[in-house]
Structures are given as C-alpha cells and as structure tokens.
N, CA, C and O atoms as a GROMACS GRO file, in nm:
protein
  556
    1UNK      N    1   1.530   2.890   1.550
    1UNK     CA    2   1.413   2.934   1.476
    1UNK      C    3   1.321   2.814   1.454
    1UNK      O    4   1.357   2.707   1.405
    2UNK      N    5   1.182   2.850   1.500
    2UNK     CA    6   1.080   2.728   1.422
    2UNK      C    7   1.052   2.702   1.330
    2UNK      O    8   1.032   2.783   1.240
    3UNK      N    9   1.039   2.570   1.320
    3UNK     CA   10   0.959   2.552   1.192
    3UNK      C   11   0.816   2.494   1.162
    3UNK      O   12   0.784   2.403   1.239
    4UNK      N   13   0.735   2.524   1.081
    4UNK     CA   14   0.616   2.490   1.055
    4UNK      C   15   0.614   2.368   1.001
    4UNK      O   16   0.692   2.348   0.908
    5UNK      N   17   0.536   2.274   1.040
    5UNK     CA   18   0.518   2.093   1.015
    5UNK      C   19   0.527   2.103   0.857
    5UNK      O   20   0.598   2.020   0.801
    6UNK      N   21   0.465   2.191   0.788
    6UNK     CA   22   0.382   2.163   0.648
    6UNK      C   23   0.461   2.297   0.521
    6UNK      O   24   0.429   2.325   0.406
    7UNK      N   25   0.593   2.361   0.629
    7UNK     CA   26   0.646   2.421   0.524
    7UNK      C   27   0.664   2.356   0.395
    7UNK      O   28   0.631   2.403   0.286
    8UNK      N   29   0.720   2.244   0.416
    8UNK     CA   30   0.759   2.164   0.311
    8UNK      C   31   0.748   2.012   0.328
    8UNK      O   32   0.823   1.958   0.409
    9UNK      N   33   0.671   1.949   0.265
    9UNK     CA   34   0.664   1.797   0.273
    9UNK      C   35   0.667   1.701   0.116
    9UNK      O   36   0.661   1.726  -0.004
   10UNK      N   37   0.678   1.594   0.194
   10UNK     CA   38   0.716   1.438   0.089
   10UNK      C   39   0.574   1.413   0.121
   10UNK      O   40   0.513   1.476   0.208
   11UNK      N   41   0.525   1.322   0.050
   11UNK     CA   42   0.436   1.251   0.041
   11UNK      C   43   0.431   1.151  -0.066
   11UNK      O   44   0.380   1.155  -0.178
   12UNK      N   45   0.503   1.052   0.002
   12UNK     CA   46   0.504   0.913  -0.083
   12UNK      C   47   0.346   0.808  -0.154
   12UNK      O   48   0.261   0.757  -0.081
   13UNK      N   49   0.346   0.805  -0.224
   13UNK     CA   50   0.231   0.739  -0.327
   13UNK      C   51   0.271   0.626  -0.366
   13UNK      O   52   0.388   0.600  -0.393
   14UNK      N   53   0.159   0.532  -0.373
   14UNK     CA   54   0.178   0.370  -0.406
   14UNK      C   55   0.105   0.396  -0.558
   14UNK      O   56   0.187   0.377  -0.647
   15UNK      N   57   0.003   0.426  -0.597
   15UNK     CA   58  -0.078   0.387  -0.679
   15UNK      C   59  -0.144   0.532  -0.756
   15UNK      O   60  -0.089   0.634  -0.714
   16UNK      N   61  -0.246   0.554  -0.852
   16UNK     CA   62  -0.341   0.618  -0.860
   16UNK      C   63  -0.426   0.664  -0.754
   16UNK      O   64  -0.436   0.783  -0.724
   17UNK      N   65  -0.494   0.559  -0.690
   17UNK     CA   66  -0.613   0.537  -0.628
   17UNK      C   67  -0.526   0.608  -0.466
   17UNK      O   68  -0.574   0.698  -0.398
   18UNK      N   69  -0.443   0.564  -0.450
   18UNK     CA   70  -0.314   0.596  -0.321
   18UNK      C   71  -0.385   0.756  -0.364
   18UNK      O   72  -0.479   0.821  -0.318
   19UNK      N   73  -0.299   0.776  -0.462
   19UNK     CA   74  -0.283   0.958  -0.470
   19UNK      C   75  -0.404   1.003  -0.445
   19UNK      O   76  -0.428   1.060  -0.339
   20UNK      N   77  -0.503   0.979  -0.547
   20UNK     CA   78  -0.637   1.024  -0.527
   20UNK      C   79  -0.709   1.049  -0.374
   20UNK      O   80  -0.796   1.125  -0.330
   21UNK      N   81  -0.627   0.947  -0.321
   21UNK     CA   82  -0.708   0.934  -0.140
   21UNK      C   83  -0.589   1.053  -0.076
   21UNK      O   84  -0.630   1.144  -0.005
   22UNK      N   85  -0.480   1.043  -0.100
   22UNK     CA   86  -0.396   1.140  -0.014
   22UNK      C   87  -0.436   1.297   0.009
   22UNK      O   88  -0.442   1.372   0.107
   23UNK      N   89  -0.461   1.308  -0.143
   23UNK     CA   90  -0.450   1.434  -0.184
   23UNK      C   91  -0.600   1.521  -0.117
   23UNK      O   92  -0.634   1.629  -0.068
   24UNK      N   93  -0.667   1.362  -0.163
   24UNK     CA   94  -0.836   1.401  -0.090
   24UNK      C   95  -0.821   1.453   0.033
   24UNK      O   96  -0.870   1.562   0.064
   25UNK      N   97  -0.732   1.357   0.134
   25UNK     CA   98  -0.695   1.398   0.315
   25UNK      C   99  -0.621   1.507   0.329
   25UNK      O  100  -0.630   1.568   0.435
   26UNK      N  101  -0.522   1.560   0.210
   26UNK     CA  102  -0.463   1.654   0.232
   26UNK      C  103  -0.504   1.800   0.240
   26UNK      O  104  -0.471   1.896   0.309
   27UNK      N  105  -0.596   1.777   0.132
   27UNK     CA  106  -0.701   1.950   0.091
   27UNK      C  107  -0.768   2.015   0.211
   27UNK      O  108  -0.808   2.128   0.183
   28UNK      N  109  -0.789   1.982   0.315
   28UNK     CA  110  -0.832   2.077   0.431
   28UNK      C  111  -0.712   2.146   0.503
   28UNK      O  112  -0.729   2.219   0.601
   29UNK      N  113  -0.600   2.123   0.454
   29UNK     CA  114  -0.500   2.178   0.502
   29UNK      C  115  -0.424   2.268   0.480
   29UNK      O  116  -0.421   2.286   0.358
   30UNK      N  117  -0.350   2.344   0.540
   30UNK     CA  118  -0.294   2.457   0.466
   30UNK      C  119  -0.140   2.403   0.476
   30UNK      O  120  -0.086   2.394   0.586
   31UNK      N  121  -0.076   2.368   0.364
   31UNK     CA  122   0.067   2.364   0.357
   31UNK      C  123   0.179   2.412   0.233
   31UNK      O  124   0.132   2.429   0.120
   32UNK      N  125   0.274   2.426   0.247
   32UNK     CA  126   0.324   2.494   0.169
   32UNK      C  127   0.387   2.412   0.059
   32UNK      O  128   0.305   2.377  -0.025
   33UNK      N  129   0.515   2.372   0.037
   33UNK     CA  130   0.579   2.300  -0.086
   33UNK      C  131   0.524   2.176  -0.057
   33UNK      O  132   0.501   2.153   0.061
   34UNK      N  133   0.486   2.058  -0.172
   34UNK     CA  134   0.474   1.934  -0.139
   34UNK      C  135   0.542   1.880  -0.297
   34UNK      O  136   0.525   1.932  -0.408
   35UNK      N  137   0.620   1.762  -0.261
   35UNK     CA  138   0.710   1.692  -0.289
   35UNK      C  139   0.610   1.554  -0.289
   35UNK      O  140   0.584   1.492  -0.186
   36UNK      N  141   0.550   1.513  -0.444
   36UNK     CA  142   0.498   1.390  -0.389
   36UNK      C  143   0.584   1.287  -0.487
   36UNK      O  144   0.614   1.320  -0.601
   37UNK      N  145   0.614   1.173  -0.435
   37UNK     CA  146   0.700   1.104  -0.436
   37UNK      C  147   0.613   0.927  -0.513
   37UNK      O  148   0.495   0.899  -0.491
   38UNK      N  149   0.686   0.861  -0.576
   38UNK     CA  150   0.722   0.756  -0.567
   38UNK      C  151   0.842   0.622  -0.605
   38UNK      O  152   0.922   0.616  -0.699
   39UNK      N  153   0.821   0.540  -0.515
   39UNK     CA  154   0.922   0.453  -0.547
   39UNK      C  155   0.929   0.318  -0.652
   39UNK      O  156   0.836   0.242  -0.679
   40UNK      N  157   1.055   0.316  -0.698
   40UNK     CA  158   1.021   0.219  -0.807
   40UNK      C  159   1.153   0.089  -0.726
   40UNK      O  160   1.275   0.074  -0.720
   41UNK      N  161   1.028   0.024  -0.680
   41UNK     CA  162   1.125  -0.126  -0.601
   41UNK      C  163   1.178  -0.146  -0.688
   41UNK      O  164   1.116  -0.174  -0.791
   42UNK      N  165   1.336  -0.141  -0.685
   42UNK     CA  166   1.464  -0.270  -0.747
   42UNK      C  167   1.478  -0.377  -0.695
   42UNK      O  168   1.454  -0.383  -0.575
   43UNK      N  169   1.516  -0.482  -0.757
   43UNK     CA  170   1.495  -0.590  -0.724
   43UNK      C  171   1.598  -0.664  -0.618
   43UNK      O  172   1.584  -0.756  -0.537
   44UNK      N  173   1.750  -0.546  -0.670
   44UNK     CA  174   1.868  -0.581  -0.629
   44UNK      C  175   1.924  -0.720  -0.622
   44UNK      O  176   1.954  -0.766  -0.512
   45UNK      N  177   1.946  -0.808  -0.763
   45UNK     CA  178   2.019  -0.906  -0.805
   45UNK      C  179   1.885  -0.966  -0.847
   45UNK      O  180   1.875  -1.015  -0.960
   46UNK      N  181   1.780  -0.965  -0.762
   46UNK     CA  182   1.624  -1.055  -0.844
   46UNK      C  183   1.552  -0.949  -0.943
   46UNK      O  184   1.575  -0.828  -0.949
   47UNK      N  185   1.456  -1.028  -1.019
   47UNK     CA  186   1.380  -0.959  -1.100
   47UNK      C  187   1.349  -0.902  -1.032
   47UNK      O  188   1.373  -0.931  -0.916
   48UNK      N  189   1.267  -0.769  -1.068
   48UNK     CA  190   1.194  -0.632  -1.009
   48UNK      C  191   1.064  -0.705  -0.966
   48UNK      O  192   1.001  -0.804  -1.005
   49UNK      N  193   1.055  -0.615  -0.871
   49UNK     CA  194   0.870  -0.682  -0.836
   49UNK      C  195   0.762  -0.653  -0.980
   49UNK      O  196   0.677  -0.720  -1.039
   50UNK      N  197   0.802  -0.560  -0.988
   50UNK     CA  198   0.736  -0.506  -1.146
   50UNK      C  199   0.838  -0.412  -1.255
   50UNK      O  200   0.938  -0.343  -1.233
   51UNK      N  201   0.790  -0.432  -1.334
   51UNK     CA  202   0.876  -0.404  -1.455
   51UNK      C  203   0.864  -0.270  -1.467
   51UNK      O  204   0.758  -0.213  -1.443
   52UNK      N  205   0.962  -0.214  -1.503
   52UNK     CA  206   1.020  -0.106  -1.468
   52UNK      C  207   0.928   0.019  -1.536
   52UNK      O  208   0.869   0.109  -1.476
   53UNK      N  209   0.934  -0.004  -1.668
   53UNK     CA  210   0.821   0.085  -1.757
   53UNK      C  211   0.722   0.091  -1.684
   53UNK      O  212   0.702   0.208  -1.653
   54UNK      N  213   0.645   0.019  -1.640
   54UNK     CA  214   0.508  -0.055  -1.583
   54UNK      C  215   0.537   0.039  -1.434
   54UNK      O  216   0.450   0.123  -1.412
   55UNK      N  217   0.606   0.034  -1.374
   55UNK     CA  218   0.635   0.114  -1.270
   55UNK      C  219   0.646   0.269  -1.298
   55UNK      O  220   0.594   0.356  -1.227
   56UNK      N  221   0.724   0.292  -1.418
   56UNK     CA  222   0.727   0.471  -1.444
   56UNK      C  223   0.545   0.495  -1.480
   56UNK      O  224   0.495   0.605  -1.456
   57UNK      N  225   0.465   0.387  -1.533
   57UNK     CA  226   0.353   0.417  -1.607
   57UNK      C  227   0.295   0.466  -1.474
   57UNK      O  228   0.277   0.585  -1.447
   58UNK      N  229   0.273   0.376  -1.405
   58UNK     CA  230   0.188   0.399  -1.222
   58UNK      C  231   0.245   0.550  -1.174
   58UNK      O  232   0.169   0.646  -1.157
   59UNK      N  233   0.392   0.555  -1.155
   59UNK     CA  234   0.441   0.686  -1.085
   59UNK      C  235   0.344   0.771  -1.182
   59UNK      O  236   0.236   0.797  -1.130
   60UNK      N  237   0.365   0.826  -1.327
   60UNK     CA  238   0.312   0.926  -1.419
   60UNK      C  239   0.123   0.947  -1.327
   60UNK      O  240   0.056   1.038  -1.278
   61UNK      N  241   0.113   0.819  -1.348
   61UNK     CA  242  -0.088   0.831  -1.326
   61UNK      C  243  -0.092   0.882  -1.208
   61UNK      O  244  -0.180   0.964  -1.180
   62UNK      N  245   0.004   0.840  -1.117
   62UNK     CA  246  -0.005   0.890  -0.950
   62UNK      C  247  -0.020   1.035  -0.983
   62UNK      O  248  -0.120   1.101  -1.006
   63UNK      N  249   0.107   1.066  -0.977
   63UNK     CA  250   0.137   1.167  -1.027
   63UNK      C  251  -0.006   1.306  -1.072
   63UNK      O  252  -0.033   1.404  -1.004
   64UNK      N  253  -0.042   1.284  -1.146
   64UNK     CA  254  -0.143   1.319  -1.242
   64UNK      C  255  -0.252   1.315  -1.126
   64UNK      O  256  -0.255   1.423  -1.067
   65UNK      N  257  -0.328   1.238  -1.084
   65UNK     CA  258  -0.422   1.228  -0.998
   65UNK      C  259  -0.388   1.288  -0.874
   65UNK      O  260  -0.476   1.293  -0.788
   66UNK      N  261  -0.242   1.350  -0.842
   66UNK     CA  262  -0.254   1.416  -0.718
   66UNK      C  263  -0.290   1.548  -0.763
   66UNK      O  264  -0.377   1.625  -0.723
   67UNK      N  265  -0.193   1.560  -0.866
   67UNK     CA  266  -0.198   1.703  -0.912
   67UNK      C  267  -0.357   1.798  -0.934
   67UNK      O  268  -0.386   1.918  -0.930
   68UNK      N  269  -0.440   1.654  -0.959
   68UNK     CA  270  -0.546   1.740  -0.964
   68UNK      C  271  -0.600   1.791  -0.854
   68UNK      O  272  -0.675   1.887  -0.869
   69UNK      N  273  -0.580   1.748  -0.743
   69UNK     CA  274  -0.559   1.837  -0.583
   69UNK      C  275  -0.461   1.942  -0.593
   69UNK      O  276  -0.498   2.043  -0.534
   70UNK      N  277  -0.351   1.952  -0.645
   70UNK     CA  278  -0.235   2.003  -0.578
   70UNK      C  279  -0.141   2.032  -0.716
   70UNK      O  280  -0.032   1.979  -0.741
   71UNK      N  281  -0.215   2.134  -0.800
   71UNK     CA  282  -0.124   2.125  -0.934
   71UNK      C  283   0.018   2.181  -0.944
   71UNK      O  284   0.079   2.179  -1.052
   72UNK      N  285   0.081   2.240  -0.811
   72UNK     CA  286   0.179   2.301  -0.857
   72UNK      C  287   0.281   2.202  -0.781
   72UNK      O  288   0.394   2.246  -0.762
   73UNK      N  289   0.247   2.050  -0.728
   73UNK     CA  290   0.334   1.987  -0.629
   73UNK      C  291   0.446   1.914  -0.767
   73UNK      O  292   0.444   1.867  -0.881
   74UNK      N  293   0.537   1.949  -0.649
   74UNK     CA  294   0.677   1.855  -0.743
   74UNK      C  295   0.689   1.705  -0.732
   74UNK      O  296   0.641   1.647  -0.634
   75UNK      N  297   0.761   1.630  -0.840
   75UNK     CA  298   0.729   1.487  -0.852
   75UNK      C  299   0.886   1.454  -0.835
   75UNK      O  300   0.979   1.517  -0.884
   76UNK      N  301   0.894   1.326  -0.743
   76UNK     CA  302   1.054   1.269  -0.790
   76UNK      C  303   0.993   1.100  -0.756
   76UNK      O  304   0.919   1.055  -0.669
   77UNK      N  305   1.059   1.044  -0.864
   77UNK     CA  306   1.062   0.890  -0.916
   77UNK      C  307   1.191   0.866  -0.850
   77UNK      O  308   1.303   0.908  -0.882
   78UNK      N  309   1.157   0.796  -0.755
   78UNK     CA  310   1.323   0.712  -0.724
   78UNK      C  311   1.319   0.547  -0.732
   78UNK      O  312   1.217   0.479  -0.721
   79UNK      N  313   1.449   0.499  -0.752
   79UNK     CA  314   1.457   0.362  -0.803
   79UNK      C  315   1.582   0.290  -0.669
   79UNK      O  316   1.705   0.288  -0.682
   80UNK      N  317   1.496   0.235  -0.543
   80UNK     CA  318   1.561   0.200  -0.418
   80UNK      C  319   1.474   0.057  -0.438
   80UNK      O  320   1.359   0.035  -0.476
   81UNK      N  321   1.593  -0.037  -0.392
   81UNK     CA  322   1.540  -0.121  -0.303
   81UNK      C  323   1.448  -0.153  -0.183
   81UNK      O  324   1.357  -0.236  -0.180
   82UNK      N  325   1.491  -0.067  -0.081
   82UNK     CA  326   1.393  -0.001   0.025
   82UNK      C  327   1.321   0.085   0.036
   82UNK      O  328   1.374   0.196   0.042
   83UNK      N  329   1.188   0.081   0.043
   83UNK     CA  330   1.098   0.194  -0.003
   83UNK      C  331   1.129   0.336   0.119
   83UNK      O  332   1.135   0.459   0.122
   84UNK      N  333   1.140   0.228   0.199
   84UNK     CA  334   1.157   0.339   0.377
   84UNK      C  335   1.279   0.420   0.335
   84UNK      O  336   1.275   0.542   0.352
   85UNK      N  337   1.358   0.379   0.297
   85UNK     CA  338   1.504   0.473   0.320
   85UNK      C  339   1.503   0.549   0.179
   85UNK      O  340   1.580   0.640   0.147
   86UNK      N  341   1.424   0.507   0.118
   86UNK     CA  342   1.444   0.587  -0.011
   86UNK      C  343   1.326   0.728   0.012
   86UNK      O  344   1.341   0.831  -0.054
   87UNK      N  345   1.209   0.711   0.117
   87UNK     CA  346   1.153   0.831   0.159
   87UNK      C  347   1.245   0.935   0.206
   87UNK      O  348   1.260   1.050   0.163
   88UNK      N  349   1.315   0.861   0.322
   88UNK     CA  350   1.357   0.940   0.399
   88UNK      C  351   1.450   1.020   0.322
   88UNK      O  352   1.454   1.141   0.340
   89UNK      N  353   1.543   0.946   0.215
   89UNK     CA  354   1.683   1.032   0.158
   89UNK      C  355   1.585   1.148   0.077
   89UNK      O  356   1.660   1.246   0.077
   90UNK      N  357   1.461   1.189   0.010
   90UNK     CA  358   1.409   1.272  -0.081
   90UNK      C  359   1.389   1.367   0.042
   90UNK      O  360   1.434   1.481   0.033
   91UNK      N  361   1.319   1.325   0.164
   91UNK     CA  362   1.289   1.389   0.264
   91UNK      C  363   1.403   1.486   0.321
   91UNK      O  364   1.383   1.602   0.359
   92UNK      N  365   1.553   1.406   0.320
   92UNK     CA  366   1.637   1.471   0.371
   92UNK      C  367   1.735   1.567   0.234
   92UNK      O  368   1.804   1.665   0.265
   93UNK      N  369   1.722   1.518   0.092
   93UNK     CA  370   1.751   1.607   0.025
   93UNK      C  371   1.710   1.740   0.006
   93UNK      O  372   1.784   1.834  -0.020
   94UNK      N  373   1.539   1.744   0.024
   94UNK     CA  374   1.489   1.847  -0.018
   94UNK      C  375   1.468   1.932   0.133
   94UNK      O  376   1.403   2.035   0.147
   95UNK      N  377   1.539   1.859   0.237
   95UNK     CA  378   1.507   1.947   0.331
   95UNK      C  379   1.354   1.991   0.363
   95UNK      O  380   1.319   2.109   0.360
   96UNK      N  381   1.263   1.880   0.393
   96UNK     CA  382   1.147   1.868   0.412
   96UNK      C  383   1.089   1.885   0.517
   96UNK      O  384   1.114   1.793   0.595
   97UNK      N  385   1.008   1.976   0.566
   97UNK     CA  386   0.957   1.970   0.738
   97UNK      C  387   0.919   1.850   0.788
   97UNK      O  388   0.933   1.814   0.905
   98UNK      N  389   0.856   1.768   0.672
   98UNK     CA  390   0.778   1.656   0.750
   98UNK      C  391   0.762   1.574   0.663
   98UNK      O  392   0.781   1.610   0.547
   99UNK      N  393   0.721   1.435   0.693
   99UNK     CA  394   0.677   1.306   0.565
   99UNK      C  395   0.548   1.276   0.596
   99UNK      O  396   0.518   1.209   0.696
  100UNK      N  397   0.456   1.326   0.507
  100UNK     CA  398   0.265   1.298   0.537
  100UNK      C  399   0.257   1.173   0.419
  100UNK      O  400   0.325   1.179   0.316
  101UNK      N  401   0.197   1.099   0.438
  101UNK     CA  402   0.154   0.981   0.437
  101UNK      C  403  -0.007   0.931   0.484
  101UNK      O  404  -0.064   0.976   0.583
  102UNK      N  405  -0.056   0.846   0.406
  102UNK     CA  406  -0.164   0.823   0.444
  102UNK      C  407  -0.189   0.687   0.401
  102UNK      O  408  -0.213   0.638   0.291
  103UNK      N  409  -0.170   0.613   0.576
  103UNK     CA  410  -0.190   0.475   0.553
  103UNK      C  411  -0.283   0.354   0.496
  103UNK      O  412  -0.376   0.309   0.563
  104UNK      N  413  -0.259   0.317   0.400
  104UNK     CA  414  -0.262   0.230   0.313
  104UNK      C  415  -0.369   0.059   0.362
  104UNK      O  416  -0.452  -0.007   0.300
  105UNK      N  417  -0.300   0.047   0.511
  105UNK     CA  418  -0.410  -0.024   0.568
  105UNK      C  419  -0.362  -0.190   0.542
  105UNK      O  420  -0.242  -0.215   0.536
  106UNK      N  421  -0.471  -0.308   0.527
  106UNK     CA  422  -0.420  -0.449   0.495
  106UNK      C  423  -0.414  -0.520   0.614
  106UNK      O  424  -0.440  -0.462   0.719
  107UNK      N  425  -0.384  -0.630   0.613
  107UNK     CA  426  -0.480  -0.738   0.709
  107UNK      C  427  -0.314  -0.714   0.806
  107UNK      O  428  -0.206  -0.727   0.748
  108UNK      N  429  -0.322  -0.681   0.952
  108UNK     CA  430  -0.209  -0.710   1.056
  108UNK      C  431  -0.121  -0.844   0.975
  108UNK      O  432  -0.008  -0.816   0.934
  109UNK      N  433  -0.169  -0.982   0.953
  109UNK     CA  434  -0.140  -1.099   0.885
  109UNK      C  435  -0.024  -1.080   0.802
  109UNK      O  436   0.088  -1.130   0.814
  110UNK      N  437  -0.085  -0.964   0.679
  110UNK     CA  438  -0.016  -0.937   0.561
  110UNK      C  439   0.121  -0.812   0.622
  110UNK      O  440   0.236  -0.799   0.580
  111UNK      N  441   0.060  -0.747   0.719
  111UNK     CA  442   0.155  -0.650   0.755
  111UNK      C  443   0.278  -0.720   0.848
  111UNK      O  444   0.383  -0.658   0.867
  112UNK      N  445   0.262  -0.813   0.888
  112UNK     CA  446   0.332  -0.911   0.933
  112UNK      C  447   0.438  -0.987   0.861
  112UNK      O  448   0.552  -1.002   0.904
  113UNK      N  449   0.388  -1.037   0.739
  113UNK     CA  450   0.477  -1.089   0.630
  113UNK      C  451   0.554  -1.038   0.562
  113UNK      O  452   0.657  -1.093   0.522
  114UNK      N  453   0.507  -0.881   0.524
  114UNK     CA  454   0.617  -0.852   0.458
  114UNK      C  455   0.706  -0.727   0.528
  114UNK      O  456   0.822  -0.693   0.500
  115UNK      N  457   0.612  -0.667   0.631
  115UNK     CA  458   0.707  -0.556   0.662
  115UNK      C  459   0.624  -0.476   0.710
  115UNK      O  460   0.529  -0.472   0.631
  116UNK      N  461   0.601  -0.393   0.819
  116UNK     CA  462   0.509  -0.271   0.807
  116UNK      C  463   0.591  -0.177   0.803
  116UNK      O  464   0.661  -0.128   0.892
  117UNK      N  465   0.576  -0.137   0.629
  117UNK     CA  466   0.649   0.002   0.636
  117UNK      C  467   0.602   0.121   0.721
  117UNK      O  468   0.676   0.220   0.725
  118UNK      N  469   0.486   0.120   0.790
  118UNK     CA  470   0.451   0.257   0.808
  118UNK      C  471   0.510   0.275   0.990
  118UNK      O  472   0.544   0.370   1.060
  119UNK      N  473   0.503   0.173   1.002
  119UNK     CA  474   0.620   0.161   1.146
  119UNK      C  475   0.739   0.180   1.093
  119UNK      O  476   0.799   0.274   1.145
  120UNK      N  477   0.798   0.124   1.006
  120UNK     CA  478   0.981   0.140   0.995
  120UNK      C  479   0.938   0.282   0.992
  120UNK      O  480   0.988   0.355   1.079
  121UNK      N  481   0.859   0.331   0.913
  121UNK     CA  482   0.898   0.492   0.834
  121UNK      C  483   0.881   0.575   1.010
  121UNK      O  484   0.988   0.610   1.060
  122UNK      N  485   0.785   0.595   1.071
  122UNK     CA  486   0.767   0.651   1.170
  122UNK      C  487   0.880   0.608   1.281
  122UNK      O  488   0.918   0.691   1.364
  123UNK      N  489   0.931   0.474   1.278
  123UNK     CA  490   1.016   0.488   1.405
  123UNK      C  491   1.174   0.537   1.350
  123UNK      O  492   1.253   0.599   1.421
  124UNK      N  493   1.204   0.494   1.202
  124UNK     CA  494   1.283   0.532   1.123
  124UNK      C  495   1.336   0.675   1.092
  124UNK      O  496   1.453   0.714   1.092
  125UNK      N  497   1.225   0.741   1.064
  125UNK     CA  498   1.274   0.894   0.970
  125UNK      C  499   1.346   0.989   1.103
  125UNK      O  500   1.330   1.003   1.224
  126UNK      N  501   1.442   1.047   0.986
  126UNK     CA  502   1.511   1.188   1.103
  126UNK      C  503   1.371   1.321   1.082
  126UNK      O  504   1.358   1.416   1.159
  127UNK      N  505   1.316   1.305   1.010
  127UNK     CA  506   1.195   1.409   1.090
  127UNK      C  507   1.042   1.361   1.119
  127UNK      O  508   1.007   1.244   1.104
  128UNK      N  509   0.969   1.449   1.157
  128UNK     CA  510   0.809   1.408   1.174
  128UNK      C  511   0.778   1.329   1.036
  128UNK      O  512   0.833   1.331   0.925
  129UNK      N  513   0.662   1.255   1.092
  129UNK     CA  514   0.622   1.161   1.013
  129UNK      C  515   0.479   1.217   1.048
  129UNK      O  516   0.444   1.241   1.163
  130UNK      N  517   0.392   1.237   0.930
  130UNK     CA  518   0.192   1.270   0.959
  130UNK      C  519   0.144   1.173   0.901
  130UNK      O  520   0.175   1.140   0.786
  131UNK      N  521   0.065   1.118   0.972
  131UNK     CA  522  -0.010   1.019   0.909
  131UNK      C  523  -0.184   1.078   0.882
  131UNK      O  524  -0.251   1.126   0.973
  132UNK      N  525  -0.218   1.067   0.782
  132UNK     CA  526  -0.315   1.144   0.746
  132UNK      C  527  -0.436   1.032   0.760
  132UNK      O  528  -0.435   0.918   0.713
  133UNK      N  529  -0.590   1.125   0.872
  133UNK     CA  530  -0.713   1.007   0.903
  133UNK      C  531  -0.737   0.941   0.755
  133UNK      O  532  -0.691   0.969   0.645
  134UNK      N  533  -0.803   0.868   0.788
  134UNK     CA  534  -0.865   0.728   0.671
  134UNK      C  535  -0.977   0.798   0.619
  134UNK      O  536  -1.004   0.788   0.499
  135UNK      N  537  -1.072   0.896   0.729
  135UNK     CA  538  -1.208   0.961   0.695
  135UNK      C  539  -1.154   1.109   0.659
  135UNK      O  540  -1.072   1.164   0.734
  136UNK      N  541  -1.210   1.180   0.525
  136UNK     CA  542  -1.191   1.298   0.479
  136UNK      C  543  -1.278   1.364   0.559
  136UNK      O  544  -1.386   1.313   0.530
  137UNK      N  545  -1.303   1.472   0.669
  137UNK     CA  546  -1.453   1.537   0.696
  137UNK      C  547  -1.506   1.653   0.633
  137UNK      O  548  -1.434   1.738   0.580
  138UNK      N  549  -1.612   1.657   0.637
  138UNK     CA  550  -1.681   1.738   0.567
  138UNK      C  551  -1.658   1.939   0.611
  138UNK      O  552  -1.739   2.025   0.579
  139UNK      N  553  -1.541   1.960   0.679
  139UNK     CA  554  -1.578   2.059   0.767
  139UNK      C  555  -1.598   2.205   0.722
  139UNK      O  556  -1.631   2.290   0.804
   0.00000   0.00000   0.00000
C-alpha cells in the first residue's frame, strides 16, 4: 500500500524566526499530521551549548510561532546530543511519512566546521527527507 509524502511529518525547528520561515514554506501545501520538533543539545559530559531553561524558553516561542500557521501541529522537545539522530528517532517513533525541513543556510566555511547537518539528515534518515525552497511564492 502507498503512502502519501505529507501524511504525516517532523519538522525540526532551530529558533522562532526558523519556525516562522518553515511554517511560511509550508502553507501552500496540503499535508496532514505535522509533528514540529525541537532539539535541546546535551552537552554529554561538557556544559550544554545553552542552558537548558533558555533552551525549553526557544522550543515554547518556536513552538508558538509555528502554530500560528499550523494550530493543531503537535510539539516534542527532545534532549540528544545529536541533533540528526534525535530527528530521525521522533521521525521513526511517530511513524512519520517524511522529515520537511527548511534549510537554514550559512557560509559552506561554517558548514564545514561544524557539521552539515542537512547532509547527515538527508543521507542519514530511514525515510524521505523535503527540503522546503528558501522563496515562499505567491501562487
């Protein structure tokens, strides 16, 4: 039996401003459950990149700013070391058609230094990965 890309998706969020742009790329679309997500880096033996409260505060605002696209989408806060594998496990809990995403961008330089997640995630995940355009259109 098939399945439809957008029965059910993750959509991982960095920020406010993250959500606000996702949700913007997402609204011409027709999809069904969305699961929007974020991660709260552990530090695993080092301090946290950011402090933990300070991190639930960001998830809440994300949160909030997608919803105003998408008020009935579900939220899960997870607390991974790896941002990539911690998509994928929400992705594979909730039994998700797909992981939409909308890249974030930054100098090749910087994507170099620390990691390009949006390659691990795409060559990484056990399902489709959407990467959503940079330009919203007017259509």
């Amino acid at each position: 039996m098939s399945q439809l890309f957008t029965d059910s998706i993750v959509v991982p969020v960095a920020n406010q401003a993250d959500a606000t742009t996702t949700a913007a790329a997402l609204e011409p679309y027709d999809i069904g459950e969305i699961t929007v997500m974020y991660v709260v880096e552990k530090g695993d033996g080092v301090p946290d990149k950011t402090p933990v409260e300070q991190s639930e505060q960001i998830a809440t605002e994300s949160f909030a700013a997608f919803r105003e696209a998408f008020p009935t989408a579900e939220t899960e806060t997870i607390y991974r070391r790896d941002v990539v594998t911690a998509i994928s496990e929400v992705a594979r809990e909730i039994d998700a058609s797909a992981i939409v995403f909308h890249p974030r961008g930054g100098s090749r330089f910087r994507q170099f230094l620390t990691g390009d997640r949006s390659l691990r995630l795409i060559t990484e995940a056990e399902r489709p990965v959407i990467a959503l355009p940079n330009e919203v259109s007017e259509a």
